[in-house]
C-alpha positions as YAML, in Angstrom:
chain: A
units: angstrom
residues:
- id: 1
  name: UNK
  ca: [-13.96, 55.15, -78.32]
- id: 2
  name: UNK
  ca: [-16.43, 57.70, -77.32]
- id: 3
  name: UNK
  ca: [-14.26, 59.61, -74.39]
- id: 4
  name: UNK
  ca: [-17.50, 61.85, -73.50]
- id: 5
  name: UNK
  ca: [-19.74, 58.47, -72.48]
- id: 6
  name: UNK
  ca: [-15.97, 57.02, -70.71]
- id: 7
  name: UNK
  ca: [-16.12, 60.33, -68.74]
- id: 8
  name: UNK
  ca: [-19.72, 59.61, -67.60]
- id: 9
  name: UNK
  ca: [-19.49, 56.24, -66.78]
- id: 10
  name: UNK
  ca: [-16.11, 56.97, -64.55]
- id: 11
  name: UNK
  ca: [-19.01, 60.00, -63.00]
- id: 12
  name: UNK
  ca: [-21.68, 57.36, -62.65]
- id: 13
  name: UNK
  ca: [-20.27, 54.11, -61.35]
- id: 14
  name: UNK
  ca: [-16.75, 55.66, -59.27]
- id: 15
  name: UNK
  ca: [-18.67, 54.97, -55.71]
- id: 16
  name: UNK
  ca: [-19.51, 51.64, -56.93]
- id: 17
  name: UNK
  ca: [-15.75, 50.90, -57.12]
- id: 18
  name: UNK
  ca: [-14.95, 52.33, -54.34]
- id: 19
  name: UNK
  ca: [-17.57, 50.42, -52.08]
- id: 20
  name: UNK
  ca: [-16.13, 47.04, -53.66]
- id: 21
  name: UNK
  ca: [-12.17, 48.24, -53.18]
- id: 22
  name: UNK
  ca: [-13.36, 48.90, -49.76]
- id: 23
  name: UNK
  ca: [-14.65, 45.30, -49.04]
- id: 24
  name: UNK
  ca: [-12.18, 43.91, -50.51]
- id: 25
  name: UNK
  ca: [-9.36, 45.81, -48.85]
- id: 26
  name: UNK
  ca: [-11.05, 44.97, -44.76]
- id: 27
  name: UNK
  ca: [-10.74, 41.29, -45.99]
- id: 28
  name: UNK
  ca: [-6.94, 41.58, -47.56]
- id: 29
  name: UNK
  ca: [-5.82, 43.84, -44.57]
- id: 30
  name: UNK
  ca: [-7.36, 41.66, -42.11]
- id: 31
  name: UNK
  ca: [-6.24, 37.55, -43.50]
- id: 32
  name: UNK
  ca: [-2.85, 39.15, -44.13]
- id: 33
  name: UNK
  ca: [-2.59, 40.51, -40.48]
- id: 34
  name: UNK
  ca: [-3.72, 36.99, -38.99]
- id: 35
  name: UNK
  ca: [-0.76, 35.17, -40.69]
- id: 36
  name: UNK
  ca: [0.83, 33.61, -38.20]
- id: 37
  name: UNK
  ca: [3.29, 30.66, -38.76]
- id: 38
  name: UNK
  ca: [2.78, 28.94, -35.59]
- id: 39
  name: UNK
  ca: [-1.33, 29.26, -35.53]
- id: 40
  name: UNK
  ca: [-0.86, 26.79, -38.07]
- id: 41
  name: UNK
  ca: [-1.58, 23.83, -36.07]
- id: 42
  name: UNK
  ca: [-4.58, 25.17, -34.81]
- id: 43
  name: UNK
  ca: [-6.08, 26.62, -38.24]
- id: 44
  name: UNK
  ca: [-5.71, 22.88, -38.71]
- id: 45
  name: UNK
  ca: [-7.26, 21.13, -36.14]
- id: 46
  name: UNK
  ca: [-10.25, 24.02, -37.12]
- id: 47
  name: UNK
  ca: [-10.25, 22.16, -40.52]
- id: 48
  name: UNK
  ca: [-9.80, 19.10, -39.14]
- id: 49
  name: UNK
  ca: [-13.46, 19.81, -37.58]
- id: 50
  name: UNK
  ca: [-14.96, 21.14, -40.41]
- id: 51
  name: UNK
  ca: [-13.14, 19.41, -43.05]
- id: 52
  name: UNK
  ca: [-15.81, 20.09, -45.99]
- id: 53
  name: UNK
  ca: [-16.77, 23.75, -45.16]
- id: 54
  name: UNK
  ca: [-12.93, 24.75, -45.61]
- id: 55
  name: UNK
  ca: [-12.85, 22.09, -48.13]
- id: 56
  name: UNK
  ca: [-15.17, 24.15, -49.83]
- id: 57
  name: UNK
  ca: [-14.13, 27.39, -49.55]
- id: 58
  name: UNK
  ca: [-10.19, 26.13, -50.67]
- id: 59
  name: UNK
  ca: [-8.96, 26.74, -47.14]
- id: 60
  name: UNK
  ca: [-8.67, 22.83, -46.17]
- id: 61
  name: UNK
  ca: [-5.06, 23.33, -46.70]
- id: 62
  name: UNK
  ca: [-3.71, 26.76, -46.68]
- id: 63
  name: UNK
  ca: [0.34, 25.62, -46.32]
- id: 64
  name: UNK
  ca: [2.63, 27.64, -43.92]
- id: 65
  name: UNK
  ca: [3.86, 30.28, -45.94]
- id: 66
  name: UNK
  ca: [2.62, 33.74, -46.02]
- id: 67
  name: UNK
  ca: [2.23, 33.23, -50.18]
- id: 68
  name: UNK
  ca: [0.17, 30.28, -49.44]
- id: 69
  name: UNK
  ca: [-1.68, 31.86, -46.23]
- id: 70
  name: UNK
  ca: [-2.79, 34.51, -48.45]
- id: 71
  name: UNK
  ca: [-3.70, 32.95, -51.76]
- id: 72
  name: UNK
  ca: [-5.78, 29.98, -49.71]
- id: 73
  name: UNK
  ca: [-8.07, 32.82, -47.36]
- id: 74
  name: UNK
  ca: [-8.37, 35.10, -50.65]
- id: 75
  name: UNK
  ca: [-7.84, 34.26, -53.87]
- id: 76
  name: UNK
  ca: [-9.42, 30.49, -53.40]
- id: 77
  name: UNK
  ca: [-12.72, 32.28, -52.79]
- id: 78
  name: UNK
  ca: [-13.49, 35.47, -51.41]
- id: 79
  name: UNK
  ca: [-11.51, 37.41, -54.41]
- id: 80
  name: UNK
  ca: [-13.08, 35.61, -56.97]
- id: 81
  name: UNK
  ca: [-17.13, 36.22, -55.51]
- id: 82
  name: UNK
  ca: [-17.16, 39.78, -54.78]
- id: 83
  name: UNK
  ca: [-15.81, 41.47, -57.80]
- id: 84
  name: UNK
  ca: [-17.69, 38.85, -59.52]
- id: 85
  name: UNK
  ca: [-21.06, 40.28, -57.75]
- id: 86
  name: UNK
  ca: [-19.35, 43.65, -58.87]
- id: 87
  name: UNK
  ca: [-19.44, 42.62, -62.56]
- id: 88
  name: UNK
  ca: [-22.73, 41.40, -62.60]
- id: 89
  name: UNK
  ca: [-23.66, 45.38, -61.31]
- id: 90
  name: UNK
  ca: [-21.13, 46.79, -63.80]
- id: 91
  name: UNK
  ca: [-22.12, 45.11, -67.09]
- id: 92
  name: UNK
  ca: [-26.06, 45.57, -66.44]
- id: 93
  name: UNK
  ca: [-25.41, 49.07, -65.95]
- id: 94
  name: UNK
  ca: [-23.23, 49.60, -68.89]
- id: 95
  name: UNK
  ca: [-25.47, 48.41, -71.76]
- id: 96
  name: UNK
  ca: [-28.95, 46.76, -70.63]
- id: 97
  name: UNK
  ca: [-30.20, 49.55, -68.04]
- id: 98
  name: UNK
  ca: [-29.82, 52.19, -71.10]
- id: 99
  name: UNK
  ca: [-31.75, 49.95, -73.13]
- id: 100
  name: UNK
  ca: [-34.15, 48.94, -70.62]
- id: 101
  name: UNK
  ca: [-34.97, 52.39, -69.17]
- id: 102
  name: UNK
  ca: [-35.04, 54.21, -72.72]
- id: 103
  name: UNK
  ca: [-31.97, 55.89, -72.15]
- id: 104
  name: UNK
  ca: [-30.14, 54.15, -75.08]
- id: 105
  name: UNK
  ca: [-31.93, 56.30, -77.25]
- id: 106
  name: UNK
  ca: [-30.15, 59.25, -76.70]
- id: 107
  name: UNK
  ca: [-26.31, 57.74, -76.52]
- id: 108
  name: UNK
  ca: [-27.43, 56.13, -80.13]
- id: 109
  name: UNK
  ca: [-28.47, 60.14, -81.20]
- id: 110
  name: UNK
  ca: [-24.72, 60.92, -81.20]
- id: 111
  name: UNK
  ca: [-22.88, 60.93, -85.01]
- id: 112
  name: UNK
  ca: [-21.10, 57.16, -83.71]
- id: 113
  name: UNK
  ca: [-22.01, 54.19, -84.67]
- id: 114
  name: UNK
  ca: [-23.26, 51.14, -82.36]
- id: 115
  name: UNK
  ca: [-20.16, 49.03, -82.21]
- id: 116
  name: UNK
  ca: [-18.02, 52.51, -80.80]
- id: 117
  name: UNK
  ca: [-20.36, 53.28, -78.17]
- id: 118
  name: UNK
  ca: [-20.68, 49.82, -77.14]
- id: 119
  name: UNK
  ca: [-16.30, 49.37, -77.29]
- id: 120
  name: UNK
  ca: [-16.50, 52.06, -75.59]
- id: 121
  name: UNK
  ca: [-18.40, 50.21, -72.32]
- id: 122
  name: UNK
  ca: [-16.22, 47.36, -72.52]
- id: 123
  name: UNK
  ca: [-12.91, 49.33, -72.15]
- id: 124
  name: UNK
  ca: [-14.50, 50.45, -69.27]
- id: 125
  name: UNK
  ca: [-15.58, 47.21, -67.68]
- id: 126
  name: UNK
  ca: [-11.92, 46.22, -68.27]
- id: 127
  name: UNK
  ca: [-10.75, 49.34, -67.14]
- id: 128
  name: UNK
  ca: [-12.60, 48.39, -63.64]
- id: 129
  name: UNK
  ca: [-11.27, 45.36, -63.75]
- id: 130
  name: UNK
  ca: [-7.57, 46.18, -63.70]
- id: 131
  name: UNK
  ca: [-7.79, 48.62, -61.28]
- id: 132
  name: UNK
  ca: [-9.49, 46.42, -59.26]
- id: 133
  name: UNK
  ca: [-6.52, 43.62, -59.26]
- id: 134
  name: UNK
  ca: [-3.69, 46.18, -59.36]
- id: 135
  name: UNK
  ca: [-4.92, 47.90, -56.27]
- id: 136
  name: UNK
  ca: [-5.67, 44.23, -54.24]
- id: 137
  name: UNK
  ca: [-1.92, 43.47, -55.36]
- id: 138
  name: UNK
  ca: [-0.50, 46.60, -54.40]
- id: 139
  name: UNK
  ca: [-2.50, 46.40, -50.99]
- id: 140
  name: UNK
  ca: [-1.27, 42.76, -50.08]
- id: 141
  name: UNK
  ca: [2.08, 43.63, -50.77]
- id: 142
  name: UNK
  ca: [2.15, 46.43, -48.88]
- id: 143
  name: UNK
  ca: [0.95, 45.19, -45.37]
- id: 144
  name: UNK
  ca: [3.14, 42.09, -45.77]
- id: 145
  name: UNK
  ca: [6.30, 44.28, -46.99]
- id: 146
  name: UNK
  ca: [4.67, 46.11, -43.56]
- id: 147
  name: UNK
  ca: [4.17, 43.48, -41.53]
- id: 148
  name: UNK
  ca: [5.89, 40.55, -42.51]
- id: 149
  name: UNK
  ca: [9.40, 41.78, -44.27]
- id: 150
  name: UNK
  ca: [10.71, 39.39, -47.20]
- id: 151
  name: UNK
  ca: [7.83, 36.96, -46.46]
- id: 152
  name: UNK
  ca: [6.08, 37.42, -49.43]
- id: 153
  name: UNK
  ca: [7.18, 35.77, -52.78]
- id: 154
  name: UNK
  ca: [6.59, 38.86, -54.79]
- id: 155
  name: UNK
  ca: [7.21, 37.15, -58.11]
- id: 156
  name: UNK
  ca: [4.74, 34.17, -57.78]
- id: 157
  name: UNK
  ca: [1.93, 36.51, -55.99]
- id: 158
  name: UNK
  ca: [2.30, 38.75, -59.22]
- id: 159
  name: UNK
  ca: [1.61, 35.80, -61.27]
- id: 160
  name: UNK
  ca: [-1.75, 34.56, -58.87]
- id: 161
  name: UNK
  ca: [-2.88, 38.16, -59.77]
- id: 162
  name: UNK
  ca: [-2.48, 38.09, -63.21]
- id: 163
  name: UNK
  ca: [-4.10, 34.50, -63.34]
- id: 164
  name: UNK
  ca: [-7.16, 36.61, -60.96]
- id: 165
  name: UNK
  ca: [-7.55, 38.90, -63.51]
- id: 166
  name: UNK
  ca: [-8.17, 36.06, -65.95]
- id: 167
  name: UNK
  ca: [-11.17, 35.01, -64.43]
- id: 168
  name: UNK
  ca: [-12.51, 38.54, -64.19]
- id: 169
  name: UNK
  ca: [-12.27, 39.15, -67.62]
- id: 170
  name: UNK
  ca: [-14.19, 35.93, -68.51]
- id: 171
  name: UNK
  ca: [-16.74, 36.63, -66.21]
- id: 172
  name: UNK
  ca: [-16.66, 40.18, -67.41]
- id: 173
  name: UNK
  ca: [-17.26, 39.39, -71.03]
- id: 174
  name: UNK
  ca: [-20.18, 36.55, -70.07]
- id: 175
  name: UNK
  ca: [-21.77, 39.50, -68.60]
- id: 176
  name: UNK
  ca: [-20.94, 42.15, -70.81]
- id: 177
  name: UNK
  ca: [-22.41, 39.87, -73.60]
- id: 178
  name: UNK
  ca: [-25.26, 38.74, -71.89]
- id: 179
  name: UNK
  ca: [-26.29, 43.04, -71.31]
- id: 180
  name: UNK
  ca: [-25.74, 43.56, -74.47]
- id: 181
  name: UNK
  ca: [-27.84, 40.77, -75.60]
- id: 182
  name: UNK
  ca: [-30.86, 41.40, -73.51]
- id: 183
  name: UNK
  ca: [-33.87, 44.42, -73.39]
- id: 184
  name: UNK
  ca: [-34.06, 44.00, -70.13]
- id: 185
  name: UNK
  ca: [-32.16, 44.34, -67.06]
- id: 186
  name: UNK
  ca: [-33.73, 41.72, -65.00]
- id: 187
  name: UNK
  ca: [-32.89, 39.25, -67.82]
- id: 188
  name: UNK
  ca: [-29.42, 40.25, -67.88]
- id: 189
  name: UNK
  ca: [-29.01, 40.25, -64.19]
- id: 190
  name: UNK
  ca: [-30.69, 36.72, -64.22]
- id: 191
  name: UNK
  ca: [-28.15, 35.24, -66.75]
- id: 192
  name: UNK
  ca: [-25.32, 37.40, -64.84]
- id: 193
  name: UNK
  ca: [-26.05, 36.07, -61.82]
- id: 194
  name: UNK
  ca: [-26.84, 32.35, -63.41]
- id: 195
  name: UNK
  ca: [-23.17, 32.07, -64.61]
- id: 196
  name: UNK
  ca: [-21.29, 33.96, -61.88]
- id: 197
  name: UNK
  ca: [-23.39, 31.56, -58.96]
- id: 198
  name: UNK
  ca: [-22.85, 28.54, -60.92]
- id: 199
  name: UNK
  ca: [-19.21, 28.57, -61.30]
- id: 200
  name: UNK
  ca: [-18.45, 29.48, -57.88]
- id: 201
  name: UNK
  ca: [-21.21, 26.67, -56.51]
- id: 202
  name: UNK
  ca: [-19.93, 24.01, -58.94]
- id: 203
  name: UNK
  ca: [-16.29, 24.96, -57.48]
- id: 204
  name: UNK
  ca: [-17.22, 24.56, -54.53]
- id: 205
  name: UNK
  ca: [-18.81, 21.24, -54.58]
- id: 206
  name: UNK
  ca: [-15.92, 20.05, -56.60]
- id: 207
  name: UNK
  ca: [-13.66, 20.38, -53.59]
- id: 208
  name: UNK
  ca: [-15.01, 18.38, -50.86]
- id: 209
  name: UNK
  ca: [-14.11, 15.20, -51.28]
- id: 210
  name: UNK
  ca: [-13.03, 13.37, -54.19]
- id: 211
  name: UNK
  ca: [-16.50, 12.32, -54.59]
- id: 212
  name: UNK
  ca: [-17.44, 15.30, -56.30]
- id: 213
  name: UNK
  ca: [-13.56, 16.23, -58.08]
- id: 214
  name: UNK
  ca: [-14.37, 15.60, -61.50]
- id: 215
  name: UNK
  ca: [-17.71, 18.34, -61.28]
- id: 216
  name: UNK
  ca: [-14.51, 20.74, -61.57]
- id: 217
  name: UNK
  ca: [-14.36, 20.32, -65.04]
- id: 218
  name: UNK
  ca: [-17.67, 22.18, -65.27]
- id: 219
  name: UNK
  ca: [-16.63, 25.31, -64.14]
- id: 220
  name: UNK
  ca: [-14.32, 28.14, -65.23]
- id: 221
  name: UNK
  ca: [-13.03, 28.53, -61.75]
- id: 222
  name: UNK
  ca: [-10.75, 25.12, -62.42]
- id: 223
  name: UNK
  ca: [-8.77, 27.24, -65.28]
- id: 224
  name: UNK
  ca: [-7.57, 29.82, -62.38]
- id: 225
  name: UNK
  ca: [-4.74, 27.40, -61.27]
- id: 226
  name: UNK
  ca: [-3.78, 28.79, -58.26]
- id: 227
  name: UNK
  ca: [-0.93, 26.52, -56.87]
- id: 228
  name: UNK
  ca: [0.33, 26.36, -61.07]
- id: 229
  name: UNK
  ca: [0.60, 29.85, -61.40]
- id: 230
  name: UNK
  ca: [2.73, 30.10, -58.12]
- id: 231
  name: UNK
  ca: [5.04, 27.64, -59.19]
- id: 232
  name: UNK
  ca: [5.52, 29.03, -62.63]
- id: 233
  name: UNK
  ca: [3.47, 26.10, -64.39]
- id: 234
  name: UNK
  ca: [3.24, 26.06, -68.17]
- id: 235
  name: UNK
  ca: [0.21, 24.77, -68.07]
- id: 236
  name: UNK
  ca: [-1.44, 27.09, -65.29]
- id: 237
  name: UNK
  ca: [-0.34, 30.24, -67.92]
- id: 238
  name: UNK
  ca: [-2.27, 28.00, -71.32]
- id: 239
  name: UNK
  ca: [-5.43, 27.74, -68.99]
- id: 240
  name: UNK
  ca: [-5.25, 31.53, -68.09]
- id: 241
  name: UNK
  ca: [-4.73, 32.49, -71.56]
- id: 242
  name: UNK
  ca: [-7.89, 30.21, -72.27]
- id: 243
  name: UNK
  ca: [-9.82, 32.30, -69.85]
- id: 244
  name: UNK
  ca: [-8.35, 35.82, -70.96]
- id: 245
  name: UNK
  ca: [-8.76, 34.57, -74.67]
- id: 246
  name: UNK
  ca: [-13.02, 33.41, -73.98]
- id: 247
  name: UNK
  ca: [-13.51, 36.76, -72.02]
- id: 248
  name: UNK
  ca: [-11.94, 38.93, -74.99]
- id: 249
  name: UNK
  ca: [-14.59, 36.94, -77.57]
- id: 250
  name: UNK
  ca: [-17.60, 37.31, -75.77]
- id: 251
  name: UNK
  ca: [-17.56, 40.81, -75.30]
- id: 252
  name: UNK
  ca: [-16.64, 41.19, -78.91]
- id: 253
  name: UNK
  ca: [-19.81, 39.08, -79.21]
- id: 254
  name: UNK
  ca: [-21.53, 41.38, -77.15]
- id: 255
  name: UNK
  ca: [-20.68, 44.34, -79.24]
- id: 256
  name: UNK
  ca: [-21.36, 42.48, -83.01]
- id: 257
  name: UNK
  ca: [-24.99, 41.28, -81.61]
- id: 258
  name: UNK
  ca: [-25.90, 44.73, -80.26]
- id: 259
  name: UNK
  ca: [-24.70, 46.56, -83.19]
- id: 260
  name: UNK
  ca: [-26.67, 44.17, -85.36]
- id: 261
  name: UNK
  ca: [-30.06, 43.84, -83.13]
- id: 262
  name: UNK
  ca: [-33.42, 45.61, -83.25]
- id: 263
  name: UNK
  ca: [-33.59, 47.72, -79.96]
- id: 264
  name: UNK
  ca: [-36.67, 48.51, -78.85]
- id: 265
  name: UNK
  ca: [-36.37, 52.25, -78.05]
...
């Protein structure tokens, strides 16, 4: 790793971060505060009038615990779409915007060769990433510790997480590849975008109505098993290996094809 270029990126893209941590802690603080045990007959008759828009965002059933409450509002949707949006950012800023705006040049003068420089932007994508989950985690657990004392199953949450981070890395390396396989950062941000969009759409669609189930299998979404992670599920932990495993090879991808293209600096 190249721990000048790490430095710079941590310089260049912190406020990104923080903006993201920022959304994403108003929405934790505020679902966790609304838990409410006995509201649960009215969040229902809500779905119950707009069965396919909760349908679609995974709140048509969000159960009665606080575990349940949490993982439905959050991790169904809204924790999977914004640090996606965040990747897409990330990864065109980490490889194709050098490329695309020259800059490249320079980082490729230094006495290190392609695939370090580039190993070196995907430890820091990942990096991101971790934070990212570890401070959501940390912040959930804290207001419900807070508000809601022993609520929270602490063991199964942990495991939702680390199932969250799965699909971050896989959408982190589809990115990360895609930068490094493009000139251009408006082709990588289309491609980004492309992938990220799709699998959250398809998702989606796949959950209202049975109609429409088996268009699950067509998105990487369906490998984040939220409800089998929970409960401990052998088969929940294969899937998010699958998705840790796929993330892990295409940004090794990433980082053979750049080291191996013509750039045109």
């Amino acid at each position: 790793m190249n721990a000048t270029l790490f430095k710079k990126e941590i310089k260049s893209n912190w406020l990104l971060l923080v903006i993201f941590l920022a959304v994403l802690s108003v929405y934790g603080s505020m679902i966790t505060m609304m838990f409410n045990p006995e509201m649960g007959d009215s969040l229902k008759m809500m779905a119950d009038s707009m069965p396919d828009l909760f349908a679609a965002f995974g709140m048509a059933d969000v159960g009665q615990t606080l575990l349940e409450f949490v993982s439905g509002y959050l991790y169904g949707m809204l924790y999977v779409a914004f640090p996606g949006v965040f990747i897409i950012i990330l990864s065109n800023r980490l490889v194709s915007r050098y490329v695309d705006n020259g800059s490249m040049a320079y980082l490729l003068a230094v006495p290190q060769k392609r695939w370090k420089i580039m190993l070196t932007q995907c430890v820091f994508m990942l990096t991101c990433l971790v934070v990212m989950v570890v401070y959501v985690t940390c912040l959930i657990l804290a207001f419900s510790e807070a508000l809601f004392p022993g609520e929270m199953e602490t063991g199964a949450f942990l495991r939702i997480n680390v199932g969250l981070l799965g699909i971050l890395v896989f959408f982190g390396g589809t990115c990360f590849c895609a930068s490094c396989c493009s000139n251009e950062t408006k082709t990588s941000s289309a491609v980004s975008t492309t992938v990220v969009v799709y699998s959250i759409l398809l998702q989606m669609i796949s959950q209202v109505g049975d109609k429409f189930e088996k268009v699950k299998y067509a998105t990487p979404i369906t490998l984040f098993d939220i409800d089998g992670l929970a409960a401990g599920d052998g088969k929940a932990w294969i899937m998010c290996g699958i998705l840790y495993l796929a993330g892990i090879l295409l940004m090794g991808i990433g980082i053979i094809r750049f080291s191996k293209r013509d750039l045109p600096l």
